[in-house]
FITIDREN-154069 format. One line per field, with one value per residue (C-alpha): residue number from 1; residue in one letter; chain; x, y, z. Coordinates in nm, 3 decimals, padded with zeros to 5 digits. Layout:
N
num = c(NUM|...)
residuo = c(A|...)
cadena = c(A|...)
c1 = c(X|...)
c2 = c(Y|...)
c3 = c(Z|...)
END
This chain:
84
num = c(1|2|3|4|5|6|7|8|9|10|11|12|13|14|15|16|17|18|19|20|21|22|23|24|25|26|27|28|29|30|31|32|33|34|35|36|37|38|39|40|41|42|43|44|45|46|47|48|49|50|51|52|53|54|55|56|57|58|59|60|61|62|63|64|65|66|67|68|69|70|71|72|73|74|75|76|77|78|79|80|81|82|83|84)
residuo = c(X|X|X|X|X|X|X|X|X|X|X|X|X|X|X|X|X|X|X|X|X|X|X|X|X|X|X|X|X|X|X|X|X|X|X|X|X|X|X|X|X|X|X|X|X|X|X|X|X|X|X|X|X|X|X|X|X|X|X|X|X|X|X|X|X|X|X|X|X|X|X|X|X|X|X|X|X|X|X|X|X|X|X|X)
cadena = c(A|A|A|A|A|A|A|A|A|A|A|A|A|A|A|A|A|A|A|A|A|A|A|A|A|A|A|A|A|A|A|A|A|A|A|A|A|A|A|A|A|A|A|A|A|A|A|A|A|A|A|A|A|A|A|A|A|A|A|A|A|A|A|A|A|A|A|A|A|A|A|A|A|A|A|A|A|A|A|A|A|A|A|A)
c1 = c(00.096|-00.304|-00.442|-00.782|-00.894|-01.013|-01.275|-01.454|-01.311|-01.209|-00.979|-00.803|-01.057|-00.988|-01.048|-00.954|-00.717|-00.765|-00.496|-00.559|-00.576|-00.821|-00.636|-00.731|-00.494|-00.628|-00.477|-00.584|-00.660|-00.524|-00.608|-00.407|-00.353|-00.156|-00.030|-00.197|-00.136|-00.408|-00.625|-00.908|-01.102|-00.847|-00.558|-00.271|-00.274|-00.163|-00.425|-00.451|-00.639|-00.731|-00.637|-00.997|-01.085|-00.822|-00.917|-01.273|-01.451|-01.527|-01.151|-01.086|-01.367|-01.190|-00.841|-00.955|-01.088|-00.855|-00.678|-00.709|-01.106|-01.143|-01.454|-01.566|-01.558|-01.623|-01.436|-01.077|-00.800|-00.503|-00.208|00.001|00.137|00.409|00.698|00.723)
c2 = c(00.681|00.761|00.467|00.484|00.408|00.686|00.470|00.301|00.456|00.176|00.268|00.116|-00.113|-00.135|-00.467|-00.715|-00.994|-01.310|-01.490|-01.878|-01.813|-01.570|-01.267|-00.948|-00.700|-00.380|-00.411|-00.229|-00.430|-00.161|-00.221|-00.278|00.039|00.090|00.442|00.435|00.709|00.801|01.081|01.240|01.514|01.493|01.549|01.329|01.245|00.972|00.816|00.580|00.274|-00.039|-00.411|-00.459|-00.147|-00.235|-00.590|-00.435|-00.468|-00.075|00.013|-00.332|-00.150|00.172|00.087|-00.067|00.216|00.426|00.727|00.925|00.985|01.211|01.357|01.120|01.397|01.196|00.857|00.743|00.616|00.395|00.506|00.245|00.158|00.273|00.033|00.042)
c3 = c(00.604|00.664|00.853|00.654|00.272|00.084|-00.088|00.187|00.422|00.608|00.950|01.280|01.503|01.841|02.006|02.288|02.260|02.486|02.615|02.670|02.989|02.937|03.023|02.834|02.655|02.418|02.037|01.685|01.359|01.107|00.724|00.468|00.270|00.024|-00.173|-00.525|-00.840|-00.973|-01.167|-00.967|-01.149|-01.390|-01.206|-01.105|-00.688|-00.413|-00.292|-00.006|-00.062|00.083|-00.105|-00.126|-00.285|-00.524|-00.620|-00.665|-00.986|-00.973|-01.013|-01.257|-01.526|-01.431|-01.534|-01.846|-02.034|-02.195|-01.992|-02.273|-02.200|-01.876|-01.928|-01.610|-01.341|-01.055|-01.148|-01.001|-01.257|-01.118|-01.288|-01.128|-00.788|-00.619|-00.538|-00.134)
END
């Protein structure tokens, strides 16, 4: 699965874990993405999105309007998600 959000694009951050005895090791924070359907330019596609792009109010007002209008070019619909 793609390890960055195709919203915010939000990806893996590399860091340093401490130990309490203040030894070092190198880990990644990844996101948490998820596979979403939905219609871009008006066609169906997966898209890989983060939880917070999902809880956003952007794709909340998107989801409520009615499918049936696609004349927005440029918008994202969620379809639904996948189970997974």
């Amino acid at each position: 699965m793609a390890r960055r959000c195709e919203i915010c694009n939000k990806g893996v951050v590399a860091g340093v874990q401490y130990s309490h005895s203040h030894r070092q090791s190198k880990r990644t924070w990844a996101p948490n993405i998820k596979k979403v359907k939905a219609i871009v330019k008006g066609t169906p596609k997966t898209v890989h999105v983060c939880t917070r792009c999902l809880r956003s109010e952007k794709f909340k007002e998107l989801y409520k309007k009615s499918l049936a209008k696609m004349q927005f070019n440029n918008c994202i619909f969620i379809l639904h998600k996948n189970k997974g």
